[in-house]
C-alpha positions, 0 to 999 in steps of 0.5 A: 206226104206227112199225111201218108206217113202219119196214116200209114203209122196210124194204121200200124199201132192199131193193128198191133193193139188187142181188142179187150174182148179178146185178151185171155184171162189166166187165173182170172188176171190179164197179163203183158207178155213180150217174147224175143229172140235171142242172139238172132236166133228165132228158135232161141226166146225170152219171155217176160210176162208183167204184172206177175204179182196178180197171180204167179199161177196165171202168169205161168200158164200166160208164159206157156200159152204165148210160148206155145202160139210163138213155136207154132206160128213159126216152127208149127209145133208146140213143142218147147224145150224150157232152160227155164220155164213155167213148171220151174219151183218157185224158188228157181224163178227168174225176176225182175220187178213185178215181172218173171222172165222165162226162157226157151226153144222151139225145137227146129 
């Protein structure tokens, strides 16, 4: 039964890695991105893009891509409402560290 369970876990991890090959580059720079719902609500999502440093540029386009793959993945449009978002000044960017944080809606 262990051996199932590790398998199955196995399994599991591998199939949430990316392949390097087909990671995209944005402004020349790889980005980490994690995107989450927030309160529950799955049209509502903060996104953190890491290692923002590389290039803010490239982490823009990085938040906007992942973004629009989330909205049309689960509302099948791209369209995003930003409360804070990739074409947002320099000045009004959310941080944390070496990351930048960006949030939206998919409209329902």
């Amino acid at each position: 039964m262990k051996f199932i369970v590790l398998g199955c876990a196995v399994v599991a991890l591998l199939g949430a890695c990316t392949k390097r090959e087909d990671r995209i580059a944005f402004d020349g720079q790889y980005f980490r991105t994690k995107i989450s719902k927030i309160d529950g609500q799955r049209d509502v999502f903060t996104l953190v893009v890491r290692n923002a440093s590389q290039s803010i540029s490239g982490a823009r386009e990085a938040a906007r891509y992942e973004a629009t793959v989330y909205c049309v993945t689960n509302y099948g449009s791209s369209d995003i409402v930003w409360v804070a978002g990739p074409d947002s000044p320099d000045a009004a960017l959310r941080r944390d560290g070496d990351s930048l944080i960006f949030q939206g809606a998919c409209p329902s």
